[in-house]
C-alpha positions, 0 to 999 in steps of 0.5 A: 983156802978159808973155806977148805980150813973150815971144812977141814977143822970144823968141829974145833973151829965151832968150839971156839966160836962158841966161846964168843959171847956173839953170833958167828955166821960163816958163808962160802963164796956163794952165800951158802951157810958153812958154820955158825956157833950156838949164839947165833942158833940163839939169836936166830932161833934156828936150828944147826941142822935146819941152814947148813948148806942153805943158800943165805937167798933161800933162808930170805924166801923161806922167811928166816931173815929179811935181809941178808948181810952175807948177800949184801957184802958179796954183791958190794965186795966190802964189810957190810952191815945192817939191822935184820928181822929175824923170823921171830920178829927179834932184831939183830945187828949184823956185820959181813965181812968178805975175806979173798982169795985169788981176787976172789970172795971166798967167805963171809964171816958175819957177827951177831948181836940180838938188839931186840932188848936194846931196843924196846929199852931204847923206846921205853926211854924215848917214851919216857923222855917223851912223857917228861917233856909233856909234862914239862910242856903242860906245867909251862903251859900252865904256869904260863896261862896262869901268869897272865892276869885276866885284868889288872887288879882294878880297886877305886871303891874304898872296901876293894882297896883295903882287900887289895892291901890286904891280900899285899901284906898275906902274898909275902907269906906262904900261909893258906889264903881262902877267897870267898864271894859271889861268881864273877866278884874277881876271886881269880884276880886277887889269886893272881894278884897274891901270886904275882906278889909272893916270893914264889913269882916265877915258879909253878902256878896251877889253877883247878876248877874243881867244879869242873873236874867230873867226880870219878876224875878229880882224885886222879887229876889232883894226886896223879896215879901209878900205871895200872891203877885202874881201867884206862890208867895210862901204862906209865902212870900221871902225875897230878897238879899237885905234884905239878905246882911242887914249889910253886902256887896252887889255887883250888877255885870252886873248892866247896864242890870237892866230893866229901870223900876227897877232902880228908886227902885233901886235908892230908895233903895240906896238913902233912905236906905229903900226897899219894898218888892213886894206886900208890904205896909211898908217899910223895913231899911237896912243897907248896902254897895253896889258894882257895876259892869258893861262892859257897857259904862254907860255914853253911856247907859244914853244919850240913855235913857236905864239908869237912869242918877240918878242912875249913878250918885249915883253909880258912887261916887267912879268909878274903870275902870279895863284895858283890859289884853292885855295891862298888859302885866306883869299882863299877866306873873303873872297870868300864874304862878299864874294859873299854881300854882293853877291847880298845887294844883286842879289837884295834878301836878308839872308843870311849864312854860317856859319863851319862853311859857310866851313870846307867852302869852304876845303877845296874844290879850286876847279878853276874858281877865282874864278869857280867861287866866284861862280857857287857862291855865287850858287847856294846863295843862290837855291837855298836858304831861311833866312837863314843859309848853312849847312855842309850847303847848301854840300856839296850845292852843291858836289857834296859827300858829304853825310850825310843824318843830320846834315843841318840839321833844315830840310833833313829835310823830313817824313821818319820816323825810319826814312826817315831811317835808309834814307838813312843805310844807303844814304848808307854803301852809296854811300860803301863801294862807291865806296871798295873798289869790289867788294861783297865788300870792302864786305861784310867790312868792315862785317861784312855777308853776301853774301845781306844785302848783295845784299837792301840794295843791290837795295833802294837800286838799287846796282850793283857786282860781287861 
């Protein structure tokens, strides 16, 4: 019936069809192409003259589709429709519809929709979506990591605790705070601690070691960069951290080692409230407050032209300069409990210090500030049992000369009386060889003779000239 109309109005039944703006794919009752219009020719890429009369399992084995609606629709008896692969490698959806006659199947009529564009935008966008949730994920990361405080603000020594007041009344406003002092004087402590007491708490705080960042790396990572910028670019662009802290905190740590050649960018930034991402052509706003930190002498780095005066005087609108430990001494005390409180939690202990242990803590030079401190005390409290943090543990942690004599008795182990007295003579030895360098002069001082002095320094294995 269908099929016989087809037949018998071919050419003014395709001229309607091609008036659809979608492709029809008409079978017979057996799967073999009766008609289809010049969209579906488009869709498939195929030629009239190439699959009319062709049985839809023949155009299956010879590639053309990978799987074929009309078939699929004559074996279940009902509509049918699935997503095919056409030879060319497009995709279309299609639909079959079987129409009876005398109970039987006597076509197949298929629609067409070349969804290969949908598609790819469809996975553009997925990756788009994909790339912004990254992104939100690495900005809440970060705000996050940089939320948590490394310590609390620790300051009982006079001098801390006026920088403490200070850094209070400047964290209110947003103007450029620059923090200045040795590595390890706690410079990340007082960034957080401003951020912590802004008005700008809870949105975005972004910290960037610059020293970290390798050169050819940092302009990218600080300004972010449109696709195709350079080799390696990722094809849909970054965006960088300043883009990133928008609204929020900024803290530039180890500022002095940003190449020369970014710190006009950089002063730009800061100045116009604007940056450009590399490869871009239009400028990006932000809104941002911004912390530095440095243990460079800046002042020092601009007179020898490796930094912009400019830019340190932009920087520099509300200076912080943190003291080295070793003059804090009540700063020294604190942290110890602080810290002894701290691995007391990480590591489930219940130690203390003792004020003789603390007394030896103060009188330590701390080359390595804070830091050093921390990384002290969490030694001493894995290291050594006992509950409590004694005089002798903290010499030995520190590299202190330590007499074995007056050791704590749970530091002596099973040693006899004349073990202990060998580590004595040798603990003096040590001691008088480093003092006067020459055994000779450690032989008159401790009124010893040369062929002794030999006999017990052979013993010990000590050297030294006479």
């Amino acid at each position: 019936m269908y099929k016989d109309f087809i037949d018998a109005h071919y050419d003014v039944l395709l001229d309607i069809f091609n008036c659809l703006k979608i492709g029809v794919y008409i079978t017979d009752g057996k799967g073999n192409t009766l008609c289809l219009n010049d969209e579906s020719c488009r869709t498939g890429g195929l030629m009239r003259k190439d699959v009319l009369g062709k049985n839809m399992a023949e155009l299956e084995e010879m590639g053309f589709v990978d799987n074929s609606v009309s078939l699929k629709a004559l074996s279940s008896g009902k509509a049918e429709e699935l997503i095919q692969n056409l030879g060319d490698g497009d995709k279309v959806y299609v639909t079959g519809v079987p129409l009876y006659h005398e109970n039987d199947v006597d076509i197949v009529v298929c629609t067409e929709r070349n969804i290969t564009e949908t598609l790819t935008l469809k996975e553009l966008l997925k990756k788009k979506e994909q790339a912004s949730e990254k992104i939100k994920e690495e900005v809440e990361y970060l705000k996050k990591q940089s939320i948590t405080m490394q310590g609390d603000m620790v300051a009982e020594d006079e001098g801390t605790k006026q920088l403490a007041e200070k850094a209070m009344r400047v964290a209110k406003l947003d103007t450029t705070v620059l923090l200045t002092g040795e590595s390890g004087t706690g410079k990340e402590v007082f960034a957080n601690f401003i951020y912590q007491n802004s008005g700008r708490v809870g949105k975005p705080f972004i910290k960037v070691n610059c020293a970290a960042i390798p050169e050819n790396l940092i302009e990218s990572e600080l300004f972010g960069y449109e696709k195709g910028a350079f080799t390696g670019a990722g094809r849909d662009g970054k965006m960088g951290l300043f883009e990133m802290a928008n609204h929020g905190t900024l803290f530039l740590d180890e500022i002095g080692d940003i190449p020369i050649h970014l710190q006009s960018k950089l002063l730009r930034a800061i100045q116009e409230k604007e940056i450009m991402r590399v490869g871009g052509v239009k400028t990006i706003p932000i809104d941002i407050r911004l912390i530095a930190a440095t243990n460079r002498d800046l002042k020092e780095s601009v007179a020898n032209g490796s930094f912009r005066g400019d830019l340190y005087y932009r920087l520099n609108i509300m200076p912080i300069e943190l003291s080295p430990l070793k003059g804090r001494k009540k700063d020294i005390r604190a942290l110890a409990f602080h810290f002894v409180n701290q691995f007391n939690v990480s590591y489930k202990m219940n130690k203390t210090i003792s004020e003789e242990a603390v007394g030896i803590l103060q009188d330590f030079d701390w080359p390595g500030n804070i830091r050093e401190l921390e990384n002290i005390m969490e030694r001493i409290m894995i290291s050594f049992d006992g509950e409590v943090i004694t005089k002798f543990q903290v010499e030995r942690a520190i590299g202190a000369p330590v007499n074995p004599v007056v050791a704590d008795i749970c530091d002596m182990g099973d040693k006899s009386l004349g073990e202990l007295l060998e580590d004595y003579e040798k603990y003096v030895l040590k001691a008088m060889l480093s003092k006067y360098k020459r055994a000779s002069e450690v032989g008159k001082v401790l009124k010893v003779n040369k062929s002794t002095l030999s006999r017990r320094m052979k013993k010990y294995n000590l050297k030294s000239e006479f």
